[in-house]
C-alpha positions as a Python dict, from the first residue, in 0.01 Angstrom:
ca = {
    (1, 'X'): (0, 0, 0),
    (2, 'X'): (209, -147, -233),
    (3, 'X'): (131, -458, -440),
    (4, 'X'): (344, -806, -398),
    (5, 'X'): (397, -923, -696),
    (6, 'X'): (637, -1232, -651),
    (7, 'X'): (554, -1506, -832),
    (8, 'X'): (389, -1674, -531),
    (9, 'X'): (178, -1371, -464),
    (10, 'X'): (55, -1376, -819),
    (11, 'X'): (-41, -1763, -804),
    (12, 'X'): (-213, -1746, -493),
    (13, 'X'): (-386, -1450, -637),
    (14, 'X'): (-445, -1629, -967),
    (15, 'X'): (-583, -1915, -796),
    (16, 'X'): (-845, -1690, -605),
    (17, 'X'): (-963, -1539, -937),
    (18, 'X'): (-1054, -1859, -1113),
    (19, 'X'): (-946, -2077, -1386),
    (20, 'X'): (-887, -1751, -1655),
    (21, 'X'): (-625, -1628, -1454),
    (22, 'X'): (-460, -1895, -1378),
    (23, 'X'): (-429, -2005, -1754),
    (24, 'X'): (-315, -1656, -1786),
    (25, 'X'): (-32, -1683, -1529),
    (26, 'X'): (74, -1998, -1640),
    (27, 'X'): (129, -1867, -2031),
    (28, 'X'): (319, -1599, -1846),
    (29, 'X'): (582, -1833, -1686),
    (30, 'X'): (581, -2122, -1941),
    (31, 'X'): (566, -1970, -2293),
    (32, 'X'): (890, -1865, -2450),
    (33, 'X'): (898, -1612, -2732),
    (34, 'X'): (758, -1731, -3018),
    (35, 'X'): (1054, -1726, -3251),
    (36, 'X'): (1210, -1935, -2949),
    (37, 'X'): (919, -2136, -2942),
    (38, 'X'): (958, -2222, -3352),
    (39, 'X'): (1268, -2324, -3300),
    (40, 'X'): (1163, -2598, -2959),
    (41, 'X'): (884, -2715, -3208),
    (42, 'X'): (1242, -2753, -3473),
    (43, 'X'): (1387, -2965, -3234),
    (44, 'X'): (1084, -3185, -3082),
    (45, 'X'): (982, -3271, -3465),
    (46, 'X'): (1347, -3363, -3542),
    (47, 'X'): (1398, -3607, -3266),
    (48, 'X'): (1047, -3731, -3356),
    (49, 'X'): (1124, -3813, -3713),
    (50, 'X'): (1440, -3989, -3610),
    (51, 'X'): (1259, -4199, -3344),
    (52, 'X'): (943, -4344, -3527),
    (53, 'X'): (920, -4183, -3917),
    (54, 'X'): (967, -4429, -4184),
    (55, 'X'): (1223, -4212, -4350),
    (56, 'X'): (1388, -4104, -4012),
    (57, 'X'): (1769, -4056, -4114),
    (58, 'X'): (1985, -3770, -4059),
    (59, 'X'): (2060, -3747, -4479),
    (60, 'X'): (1695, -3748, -4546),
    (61, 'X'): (1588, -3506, -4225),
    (62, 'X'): (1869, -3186, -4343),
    (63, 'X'): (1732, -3280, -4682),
    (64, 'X'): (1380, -3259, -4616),
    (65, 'X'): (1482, -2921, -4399),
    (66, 'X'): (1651, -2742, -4637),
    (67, 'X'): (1360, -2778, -4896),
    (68, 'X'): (1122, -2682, -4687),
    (69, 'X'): (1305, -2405, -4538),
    (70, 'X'): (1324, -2259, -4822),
    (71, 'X'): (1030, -2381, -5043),
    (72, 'X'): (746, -2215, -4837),
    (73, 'X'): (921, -1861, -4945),
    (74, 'X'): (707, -1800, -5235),
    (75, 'X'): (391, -1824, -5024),
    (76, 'X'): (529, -1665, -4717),
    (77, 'X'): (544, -1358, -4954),
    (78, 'X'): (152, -1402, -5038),
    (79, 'X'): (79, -1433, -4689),
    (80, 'X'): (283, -1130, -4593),
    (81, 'X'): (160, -926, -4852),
    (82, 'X'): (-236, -1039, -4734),
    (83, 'X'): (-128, -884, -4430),
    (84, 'X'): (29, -555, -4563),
    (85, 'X'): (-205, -464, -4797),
    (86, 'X'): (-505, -551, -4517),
    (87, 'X'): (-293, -296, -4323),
    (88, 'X'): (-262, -31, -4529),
    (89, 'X'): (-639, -35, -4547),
    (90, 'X'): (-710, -4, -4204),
    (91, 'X'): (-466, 264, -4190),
    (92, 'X'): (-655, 468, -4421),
    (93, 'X'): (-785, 767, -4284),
    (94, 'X'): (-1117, 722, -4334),
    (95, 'X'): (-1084, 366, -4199),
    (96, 'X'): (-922, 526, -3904),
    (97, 'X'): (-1211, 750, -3829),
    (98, 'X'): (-1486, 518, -3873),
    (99, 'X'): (-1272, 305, -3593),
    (100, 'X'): (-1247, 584, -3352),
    (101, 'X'): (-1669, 650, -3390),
    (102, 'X'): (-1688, 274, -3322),
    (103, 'X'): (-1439, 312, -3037),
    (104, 'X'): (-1679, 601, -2871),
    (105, 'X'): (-1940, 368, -2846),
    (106, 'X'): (-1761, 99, -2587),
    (107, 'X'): (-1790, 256, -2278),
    (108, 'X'): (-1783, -53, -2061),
    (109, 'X'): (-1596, -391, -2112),
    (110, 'X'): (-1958, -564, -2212),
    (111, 'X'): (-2020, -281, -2467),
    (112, 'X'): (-1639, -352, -2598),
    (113, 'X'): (-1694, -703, -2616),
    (114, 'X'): (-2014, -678, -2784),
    (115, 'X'): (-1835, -416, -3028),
    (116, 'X'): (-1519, -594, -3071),
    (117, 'X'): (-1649, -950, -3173),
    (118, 'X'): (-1887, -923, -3432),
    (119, 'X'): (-1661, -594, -3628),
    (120, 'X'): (-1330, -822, -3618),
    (121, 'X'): (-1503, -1137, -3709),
    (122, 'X'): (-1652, -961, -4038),
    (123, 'X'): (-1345, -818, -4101),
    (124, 'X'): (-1141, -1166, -4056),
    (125, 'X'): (-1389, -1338, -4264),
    (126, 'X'): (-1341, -1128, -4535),
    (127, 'X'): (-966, -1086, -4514),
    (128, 'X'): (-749, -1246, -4265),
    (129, 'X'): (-488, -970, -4242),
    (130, 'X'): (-742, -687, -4258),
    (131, 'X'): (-909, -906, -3951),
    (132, 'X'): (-569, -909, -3759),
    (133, 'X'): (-510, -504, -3825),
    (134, 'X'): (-860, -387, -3737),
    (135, 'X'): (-878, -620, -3409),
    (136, 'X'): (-521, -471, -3306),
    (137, 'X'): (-586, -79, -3408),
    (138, 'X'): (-989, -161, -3260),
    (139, 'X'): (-862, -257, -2921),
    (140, 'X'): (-615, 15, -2878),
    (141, 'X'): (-895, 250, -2975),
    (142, 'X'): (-1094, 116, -2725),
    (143, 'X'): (-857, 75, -2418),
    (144, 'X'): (-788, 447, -2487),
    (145, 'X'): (-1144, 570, -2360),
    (146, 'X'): (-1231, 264, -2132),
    (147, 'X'): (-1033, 110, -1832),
    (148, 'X'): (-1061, -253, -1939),
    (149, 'X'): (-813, -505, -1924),
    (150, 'X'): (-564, -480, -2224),
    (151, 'X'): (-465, -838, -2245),
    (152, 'X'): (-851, -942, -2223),
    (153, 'X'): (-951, -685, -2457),
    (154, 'X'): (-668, -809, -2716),
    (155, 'X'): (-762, -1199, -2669),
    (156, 'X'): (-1101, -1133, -2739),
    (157, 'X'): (-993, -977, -3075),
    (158, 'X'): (-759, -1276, -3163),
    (159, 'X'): (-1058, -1457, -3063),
    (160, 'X'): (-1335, -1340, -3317),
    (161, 'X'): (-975, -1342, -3595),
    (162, 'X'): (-982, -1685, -3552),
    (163, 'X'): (-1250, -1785, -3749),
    (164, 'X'): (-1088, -1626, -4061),
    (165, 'X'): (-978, -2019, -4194),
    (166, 'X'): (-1370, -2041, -4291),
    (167, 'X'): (-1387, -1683, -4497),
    (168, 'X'): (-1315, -1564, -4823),
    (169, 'X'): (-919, -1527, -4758),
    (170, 'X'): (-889, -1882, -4666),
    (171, 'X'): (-586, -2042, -4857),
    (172, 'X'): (-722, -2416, -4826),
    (173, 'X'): (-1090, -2302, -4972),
    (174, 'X'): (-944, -2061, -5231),
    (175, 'X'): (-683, -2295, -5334),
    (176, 'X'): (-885, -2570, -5401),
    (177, 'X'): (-1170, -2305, -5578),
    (178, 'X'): (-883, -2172, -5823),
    (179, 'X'): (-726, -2360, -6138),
    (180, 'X'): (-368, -2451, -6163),
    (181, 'X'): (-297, -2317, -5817),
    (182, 'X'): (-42, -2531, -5701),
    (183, 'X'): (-215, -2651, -5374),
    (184, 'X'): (-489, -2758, -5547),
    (185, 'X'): (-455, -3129, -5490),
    (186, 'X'): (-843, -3183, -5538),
    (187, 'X'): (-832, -3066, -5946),
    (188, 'X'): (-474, -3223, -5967),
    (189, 'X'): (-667, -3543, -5836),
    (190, 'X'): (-977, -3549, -5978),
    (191, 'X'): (-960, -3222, -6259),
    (192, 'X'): (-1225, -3010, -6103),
    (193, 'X'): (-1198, -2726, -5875),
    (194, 'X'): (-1434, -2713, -5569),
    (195, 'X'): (-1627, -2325, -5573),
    (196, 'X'): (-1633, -2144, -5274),
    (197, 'X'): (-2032, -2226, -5220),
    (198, 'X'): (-1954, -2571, -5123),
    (199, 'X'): (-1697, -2469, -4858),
    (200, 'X'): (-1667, -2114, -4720),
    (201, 'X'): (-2025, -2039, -4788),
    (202, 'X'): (-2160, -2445, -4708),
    (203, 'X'): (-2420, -2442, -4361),
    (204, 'X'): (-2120, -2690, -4223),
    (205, 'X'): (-1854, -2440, -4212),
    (206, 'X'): (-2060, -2087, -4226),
    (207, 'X'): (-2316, -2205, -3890),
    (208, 'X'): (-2025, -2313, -3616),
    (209, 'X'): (-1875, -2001, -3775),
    (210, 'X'): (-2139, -1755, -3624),
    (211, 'X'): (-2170, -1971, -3352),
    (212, 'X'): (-1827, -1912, -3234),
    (213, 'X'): (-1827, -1526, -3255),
    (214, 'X'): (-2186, -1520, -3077),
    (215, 'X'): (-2091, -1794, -2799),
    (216, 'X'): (-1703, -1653, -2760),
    (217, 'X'): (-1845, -1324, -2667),
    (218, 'X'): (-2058, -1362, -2407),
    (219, 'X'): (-1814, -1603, -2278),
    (220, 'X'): (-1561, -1311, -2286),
    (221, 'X'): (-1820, -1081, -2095),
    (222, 'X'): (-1763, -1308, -1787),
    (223, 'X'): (-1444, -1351, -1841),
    (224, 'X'): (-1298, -991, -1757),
    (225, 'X'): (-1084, -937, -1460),
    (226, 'X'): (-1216, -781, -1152),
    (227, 'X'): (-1173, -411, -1147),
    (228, 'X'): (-873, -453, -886),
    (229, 'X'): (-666, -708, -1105),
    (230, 'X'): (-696, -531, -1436),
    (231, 'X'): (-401, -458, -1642),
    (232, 'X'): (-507, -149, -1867),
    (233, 'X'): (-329, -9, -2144),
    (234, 'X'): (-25, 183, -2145),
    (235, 'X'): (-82, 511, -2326),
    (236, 'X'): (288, 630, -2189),
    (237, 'X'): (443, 335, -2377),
    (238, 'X'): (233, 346, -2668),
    (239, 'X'): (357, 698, -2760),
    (240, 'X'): (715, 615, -2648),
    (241, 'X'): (692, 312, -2922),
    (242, 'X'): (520, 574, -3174),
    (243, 'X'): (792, 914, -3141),
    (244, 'X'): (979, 1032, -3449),
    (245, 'X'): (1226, 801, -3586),
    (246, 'X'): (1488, 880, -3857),
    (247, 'X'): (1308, 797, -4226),
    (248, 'X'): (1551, 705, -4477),
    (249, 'X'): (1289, 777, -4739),
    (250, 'X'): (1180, 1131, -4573),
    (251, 'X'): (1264, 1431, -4798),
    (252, 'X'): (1554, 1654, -4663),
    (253, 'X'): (1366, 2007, -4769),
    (254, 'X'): (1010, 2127, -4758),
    (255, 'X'): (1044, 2265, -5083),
    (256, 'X'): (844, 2149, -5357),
    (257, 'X'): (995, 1953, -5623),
    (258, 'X'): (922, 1722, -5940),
    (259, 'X'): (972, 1401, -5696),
    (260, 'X'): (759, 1542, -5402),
    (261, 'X'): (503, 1676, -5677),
    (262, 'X'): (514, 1315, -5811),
    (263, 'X'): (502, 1159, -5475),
    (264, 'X'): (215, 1348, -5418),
    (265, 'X'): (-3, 1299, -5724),
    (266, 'X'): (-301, 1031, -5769),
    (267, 'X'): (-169, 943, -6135),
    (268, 'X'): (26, 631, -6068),
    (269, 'X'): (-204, 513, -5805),
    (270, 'X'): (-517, 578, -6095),
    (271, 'X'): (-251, 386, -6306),
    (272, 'X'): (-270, 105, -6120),
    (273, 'X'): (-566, 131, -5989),
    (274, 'X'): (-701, 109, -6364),
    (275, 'X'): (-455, -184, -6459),
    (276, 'X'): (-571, -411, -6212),
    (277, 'X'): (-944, -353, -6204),
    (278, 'X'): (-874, -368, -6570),
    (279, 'X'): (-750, -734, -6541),
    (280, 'X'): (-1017, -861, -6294),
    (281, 'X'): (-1298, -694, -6524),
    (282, 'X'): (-1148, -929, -6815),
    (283, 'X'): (-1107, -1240, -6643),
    (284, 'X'): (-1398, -1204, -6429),
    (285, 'X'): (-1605, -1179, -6756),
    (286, 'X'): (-1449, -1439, -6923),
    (287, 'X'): (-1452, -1721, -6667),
    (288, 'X'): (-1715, -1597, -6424),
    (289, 'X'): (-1647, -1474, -6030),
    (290, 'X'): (-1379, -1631, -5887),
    (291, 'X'): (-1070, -1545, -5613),
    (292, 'X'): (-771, -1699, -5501),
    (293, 'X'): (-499, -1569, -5354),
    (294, 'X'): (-370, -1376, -5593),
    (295, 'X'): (-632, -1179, -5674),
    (296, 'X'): (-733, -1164, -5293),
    (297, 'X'): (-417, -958, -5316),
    (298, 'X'): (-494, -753, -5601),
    (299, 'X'): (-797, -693, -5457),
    (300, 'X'): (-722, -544, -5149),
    (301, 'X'): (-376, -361, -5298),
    (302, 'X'): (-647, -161, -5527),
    (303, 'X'): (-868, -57, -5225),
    (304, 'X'): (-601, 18, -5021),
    (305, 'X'): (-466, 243, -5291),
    (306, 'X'): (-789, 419, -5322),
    (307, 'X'): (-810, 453, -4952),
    (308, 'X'): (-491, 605, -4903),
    (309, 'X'): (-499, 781, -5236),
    (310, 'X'): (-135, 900, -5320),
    (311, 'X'): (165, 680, -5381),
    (312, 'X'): (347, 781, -5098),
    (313, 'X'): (97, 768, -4835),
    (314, 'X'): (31, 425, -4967),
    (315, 'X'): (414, 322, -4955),
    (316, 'X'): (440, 473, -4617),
    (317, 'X'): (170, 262, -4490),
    (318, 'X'): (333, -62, -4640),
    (319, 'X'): (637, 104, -4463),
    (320, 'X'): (471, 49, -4148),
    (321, 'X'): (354, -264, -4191),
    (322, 'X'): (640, -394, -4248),
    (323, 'X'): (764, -346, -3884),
    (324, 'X'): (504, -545, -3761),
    (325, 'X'): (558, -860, -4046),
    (326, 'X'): (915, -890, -3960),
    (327, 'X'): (857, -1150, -3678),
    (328, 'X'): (670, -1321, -3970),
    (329, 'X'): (893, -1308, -4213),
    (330, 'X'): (1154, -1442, -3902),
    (331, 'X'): (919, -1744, -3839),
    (332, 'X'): (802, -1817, -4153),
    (333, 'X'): (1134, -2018, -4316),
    (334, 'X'): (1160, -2204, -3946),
    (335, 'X'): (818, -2334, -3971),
    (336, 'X'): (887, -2442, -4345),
    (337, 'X'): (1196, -2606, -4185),
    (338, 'X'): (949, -2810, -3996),
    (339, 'X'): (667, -2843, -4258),
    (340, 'X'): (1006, -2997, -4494),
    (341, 'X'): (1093, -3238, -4199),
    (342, 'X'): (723, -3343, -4147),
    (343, 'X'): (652, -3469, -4513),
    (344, 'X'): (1010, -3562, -4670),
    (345, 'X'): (1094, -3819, -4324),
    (346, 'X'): (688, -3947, -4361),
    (347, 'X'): (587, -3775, -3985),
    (348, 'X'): (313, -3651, -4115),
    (349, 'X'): (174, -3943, -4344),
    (350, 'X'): (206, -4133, -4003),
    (351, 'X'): (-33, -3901, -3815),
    (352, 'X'): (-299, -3815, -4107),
    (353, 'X'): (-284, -4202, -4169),
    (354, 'X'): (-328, -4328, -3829),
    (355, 'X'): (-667, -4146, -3808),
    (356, 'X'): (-775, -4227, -4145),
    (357, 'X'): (-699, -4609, -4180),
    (358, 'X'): (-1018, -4609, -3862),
    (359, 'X'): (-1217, -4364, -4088),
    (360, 'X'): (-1548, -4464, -4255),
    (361, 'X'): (-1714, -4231, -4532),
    (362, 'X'): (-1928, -4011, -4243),
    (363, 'X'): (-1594, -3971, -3990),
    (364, 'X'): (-1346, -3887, -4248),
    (365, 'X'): (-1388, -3536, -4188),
    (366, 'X'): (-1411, -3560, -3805),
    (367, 'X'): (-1112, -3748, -3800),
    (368, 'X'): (-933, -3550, -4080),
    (369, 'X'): (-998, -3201, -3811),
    (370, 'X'): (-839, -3416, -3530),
    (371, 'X'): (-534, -3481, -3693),
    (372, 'X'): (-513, -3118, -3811),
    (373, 'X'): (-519, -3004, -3448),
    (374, 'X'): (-190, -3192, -3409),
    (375, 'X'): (1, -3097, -3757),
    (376, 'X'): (-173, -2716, -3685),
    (377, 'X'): (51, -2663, -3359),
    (378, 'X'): (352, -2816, -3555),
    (379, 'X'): (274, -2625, -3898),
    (380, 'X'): (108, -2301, -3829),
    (381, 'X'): (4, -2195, -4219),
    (382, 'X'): (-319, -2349, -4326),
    (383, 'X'): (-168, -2307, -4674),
    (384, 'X'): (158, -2545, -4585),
    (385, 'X'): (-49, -2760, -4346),
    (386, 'X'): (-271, -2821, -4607),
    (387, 'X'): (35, -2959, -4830),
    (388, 'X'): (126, -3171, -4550),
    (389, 'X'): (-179, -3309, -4476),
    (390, 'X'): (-395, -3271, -4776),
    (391, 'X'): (-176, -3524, -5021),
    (392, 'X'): (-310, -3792, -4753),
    (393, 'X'): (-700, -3687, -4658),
    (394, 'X'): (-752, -3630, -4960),
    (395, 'X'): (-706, -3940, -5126),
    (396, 'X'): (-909, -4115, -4846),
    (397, 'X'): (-1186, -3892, -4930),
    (398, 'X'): (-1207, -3998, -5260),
    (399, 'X'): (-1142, -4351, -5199),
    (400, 'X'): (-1396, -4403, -4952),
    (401, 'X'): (-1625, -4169, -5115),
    (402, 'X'): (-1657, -3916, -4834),
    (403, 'X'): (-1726, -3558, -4889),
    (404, 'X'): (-1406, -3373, -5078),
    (405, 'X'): (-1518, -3049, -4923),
    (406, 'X'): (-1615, -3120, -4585),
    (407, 'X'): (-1256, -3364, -4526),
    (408, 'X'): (-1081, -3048, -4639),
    (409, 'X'): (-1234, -2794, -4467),
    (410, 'X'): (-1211, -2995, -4179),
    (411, 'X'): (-863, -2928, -4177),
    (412, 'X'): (-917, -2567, -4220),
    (413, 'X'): (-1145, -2549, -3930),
    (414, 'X'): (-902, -2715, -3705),
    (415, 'X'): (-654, -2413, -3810),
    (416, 'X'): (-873, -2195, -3628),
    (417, 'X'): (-903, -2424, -3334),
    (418, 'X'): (-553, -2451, -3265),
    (419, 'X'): (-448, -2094, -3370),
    (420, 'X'): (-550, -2020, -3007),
    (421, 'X'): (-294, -2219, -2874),
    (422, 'X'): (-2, -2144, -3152),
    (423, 'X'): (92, -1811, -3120),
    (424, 'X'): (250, -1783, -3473),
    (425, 'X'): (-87, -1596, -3585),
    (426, 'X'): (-65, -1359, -3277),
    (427, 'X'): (263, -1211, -3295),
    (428, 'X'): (133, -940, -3564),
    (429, 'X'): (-143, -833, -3377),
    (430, 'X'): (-18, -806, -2998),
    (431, 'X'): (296, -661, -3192),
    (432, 'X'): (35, -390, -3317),
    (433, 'X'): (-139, -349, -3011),
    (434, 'X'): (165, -311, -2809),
    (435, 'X'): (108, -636, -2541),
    (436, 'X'): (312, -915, -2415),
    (437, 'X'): (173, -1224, -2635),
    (438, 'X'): (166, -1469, -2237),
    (439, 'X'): (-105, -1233, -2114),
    (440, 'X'): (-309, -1305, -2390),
    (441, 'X'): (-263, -1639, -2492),
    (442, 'X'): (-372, -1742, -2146),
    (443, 'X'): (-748, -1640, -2216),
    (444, 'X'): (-726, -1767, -2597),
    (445, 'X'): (-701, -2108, -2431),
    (446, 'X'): (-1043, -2128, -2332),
    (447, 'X'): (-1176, -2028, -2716),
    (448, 'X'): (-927, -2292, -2842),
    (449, 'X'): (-1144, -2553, -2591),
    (450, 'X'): (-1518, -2390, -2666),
    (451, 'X'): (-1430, -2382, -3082),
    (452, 'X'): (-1323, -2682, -3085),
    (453, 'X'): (-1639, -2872, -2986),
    (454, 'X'): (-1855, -2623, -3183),
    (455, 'X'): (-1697, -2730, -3480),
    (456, 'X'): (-1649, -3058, -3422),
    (457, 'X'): (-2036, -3056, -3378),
    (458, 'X'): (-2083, -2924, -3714),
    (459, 'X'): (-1853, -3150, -3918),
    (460, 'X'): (-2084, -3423, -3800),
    (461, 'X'): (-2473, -3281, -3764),
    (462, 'X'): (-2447, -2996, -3980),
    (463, 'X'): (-2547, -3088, -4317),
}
C-alpha cells in the first residue's frame, strides 16, 4: 500500500507520534536554508537597529556592516582551519578503522545512542571540529549496519557536539587564557589572563557538562521513531554523492616521477612536523602549558600530519574538507555583517545592558547566559559573540565584583544552548553526513530546552 505523504497526512501522523515529531515536521516546513536564513536574521537586525538602537541611522548601519563583514575574516580562517585540520584527522586511516570497530558494536538504536554520545562529546570537548567530523563520519558508520533513523541518529551527534563551548577548543576560554590575543578583553581590562582551570576545567562549567551528555542520551533513547516512521540512511545516495569526480590536482600518468616521488615521501611532513613541535617545545618551556587558538591549530595540523603521513594524502584530505567548509566560509562574512550592525548601531549594548543594569554580584552570570541566548541566535561564533557581548559583561563583572570567569563562561555556555536552535554549527556536519538539516533540527530543539536549564542550574548552585 502506498504511503500518503501530503502535508496533511504527515501532520496528522506527526501529531499521533508525539511532540518529537511534530517539532520535526514543523523545522521541515518552516526553516529555510541556512544561508537564506543568515540573510532573514540580516534583515530582522537591520530594521531593529533602525527602530530602537541609539546609533540607528542608515550612515552608521552600512558602516557598521561593512566592518564587520569584513573584519571577522581573519578569525573565520581560524575557525575554518579548526575544522579542516579536525577533519583531516578523522580521515586518517587509522582513525577510520577504529570508527568502523566502534560502529560494529551499535547494533540497536540504544546501543548507538549509548555509543554515539559519550565518543562525540570527548571528541567535541577536545576539539570542536574534530567533534563535528567524528559525530558526522560516526553516524554514517553506524546507519550503515543498523536500521535507525538517520535524522535521529545525526541530532543526537549534534547533540553531544554541543557541549564543545566548555572544552579545550573553546575561543571565549582560550582567548581569555592566552596573552595579547585580541579578544582578550579580561587582560586588556585588568592585565591578567584567566587559565583554563578556572573555566573549562572549573566544577561550574565541567559538571552541567557531563550532565548534558549523560541526561541527552537517555533522553534520545526514547526519543527514536517507531520502527514504521523511520527514515534510514540512504546508502544509494551516499555513493552517488561519493563517485569519481575530475581532480585538477590528480596526476595524468601512473608513472613515477620526481613530483609523485616527492608527493609521496614523509620528508616535508617530518619537516614540519619537527618545526612545529619544535616551537611548542620552546614556548611551552619557557612560559609553562598553555593553548589558544593558534596553537590549537598547530596542534592538531601536526597530528593530522602524522596520521595521514605523506604530504599529499594530507592535502587531499584538506581537499575534502574543504567541500564541506564552503557553506561556512558562505555564512561566515553575513554573520559578521550582523555582528558589525549589532555593536557599531549599540543593539547589542542595549540587550547585554538591559539584563545587567538588574544584575547583583551572584546573578551577573545568570543574567549574562540569558542575554547570550538572544545575541547567540543573532551571532552564531562564540568568538564574535564574545566581542559583542563581552566589552559590556565584562565590565559589570568587575564593577560589581562578580566572578570574571563564571560571567564569561556564562556566555559560552549559552553558545551551546542555542547552537541547537541556530543551525550555522550544523551545516558542516549534516553536509558530511549527507541529511537535510529540518529533519534534524527538529529533535535538537528539545536538547536546546533540557541544556538550557542544566546549565542555568550550574551557573547558580555549582560552586
Amino acid at each position: 500500500m502506498k504511503r500518503d505523504n501530503t502535508p496533511r497526512a504527515q501532520a496528522q501522523s506527526a501529531k499521533g507520534r508525539g511532540v518529537v515529531a511534530a517539532l520535526v515536521y514543523v523545522f521541515e516546513r518552516v526553516m529555510p536554508d541556512p544561508f537564506v536564513l543568515s540573510i532573514c536574521l540580516t534583515a530582522f537586525v537591520a530594521v531593529l537597529a533602525l527602530v530602537i538602537a541609539p546609533h540607528g541611522n542608515v550612515p552608521t548601519l552600512l558602516d557598521a556592516w561593512y566592518t564587520g563583514t569584513f573584519g571577522i575574516l581573519g578569525f573565520a580562517l581560524q575557525m575554518i582551519l579548526i575544522l579542516a585540520t579536525g577533519y583531516a584527522i578523522a580521515e586518517a586511516p587509522i582513525v577510520q578503522r577504529g570508527l568502523r570497530a566502534l560502529a560494529a558494536h551499535a547494533q540497536t538504536p540504544t546501543r548507538a545512542a549509548l555509543l554515539v554520545f559519550p565518543v562525540v562529546a570527548i571528541a567535541a570537548w577536545l576539539n570542536w571540529g574534530l567533534g563535528l567530523i567524528v559525530g558526522a563520519l560516526l553516524s554514517r558508520e553506524i546507519a550503515r549496519r543498523v536500521k535507525v533513523d538517520f535524522a535521529w541518529l545525526v541530532a543526537g551527534s549534534y547533540s553531544a557536539w554541543s557541549i564543545c563551548n566548555s572544552g579545550l577548543s573553546s575561543s571565549i576560554a582560550l582567548s581569555q587564557a592566552s596573552h595579547g590575543n585580541a579578544l582578550n578583553l579580561v587582560e586588556k581590562a585588568t592585565g591578567q589572563v584567566v587559565p583554563l582551570a578556572q573555566t573549562v576545567f572549573a566544577p561550574f562549567v565541567f559538571v552541567p557538562t557531563v550532565l548534558v551528555v549523560v541526561v541527552m542520551t537517555f533522553i534520545f533513547i526514547r526519543m527514536h521513531p517507531k520502527a514504521e516512521d523511520v527514515v534510514a540512511f540512504n546508502q544509494a545516495a551516499e555513493s552517488e554523492d561519493n563517485a569519481p569526480s575530475d581532480d585538477p590536482h590528480a596526476r595524468v600518468s601512473d608513472t613515477p616521477s620526481f613530483a609523485t616521488r616527492l608527493e609521496q615521501s614523509m620528508i616535508g611532513t617530518l619537516l614540519l612536523i619537527v618545526l612545529g613541535a619544535g616551537y611548542l617545545a620552546m614556548e611551552w618551556s619557557e612560559k609553562g602549558f598553555d593553548l589558544d587558538i593558534n596553537t590549537t591549530i598547530l596542534i592538531f595540523l601536526l597530528i593530522g600530519l602524522a596520521l595521514q603521513r605523506t604530504p599529499i594524502a594530507y592535502a587531499n584530505a584538506i581537499r575534502r574538507a574543504a567541500r564541506q567548509t564552503g557553506s561556512m566560509l558562505l555564512q561566515y562574512p553575513v554573520y559578521g555583517g550582523i555582528m558589525g550592525i549589532m555593536k557599531g548601531t549599540g543593539l547589542a549594548s542595549m540587550i547585554a545592558k538591559a539584563f545587567v543594569t538588574i544584575a547583583t554580584p551572584v546573578t551577573l552570570p545568570i543574567w549574562s547566559y540569558l542575554s547570550s541566548l538572544i545575541i547567540t541566535l543573532l551571532v552564531p561564533s562564540a568568538g564574535g559573540h564574545w566581542a559583542v557581548q563581552g566589552p559590556f559583561v565584562l565590565p559589570a563583572a568587575l564593577s560589581l565584583h562578580a566572578s570574571v570567569p563564571r560571567t564569561a563562561m556564562g556566555v559560552a555556555m549559552a553558545e551551546n544552548v542555542s547552537n541547537m536552535l541556530q543551525p550555522f554549527w550544523a551545516v558542516p556536519i549534516v553536509a558530511i553526513a549527507g541529511i537535510r538539516i529540518q529533519r534534524v533540527m527538529g529533535y535538537t530543539a528539545v536538547t536546546f530546552a533540557v541544556s538550557l536549564v542544566i546549565y542555568a542550574v550550574a551557573l547558580w548552585l555549582v560552586p
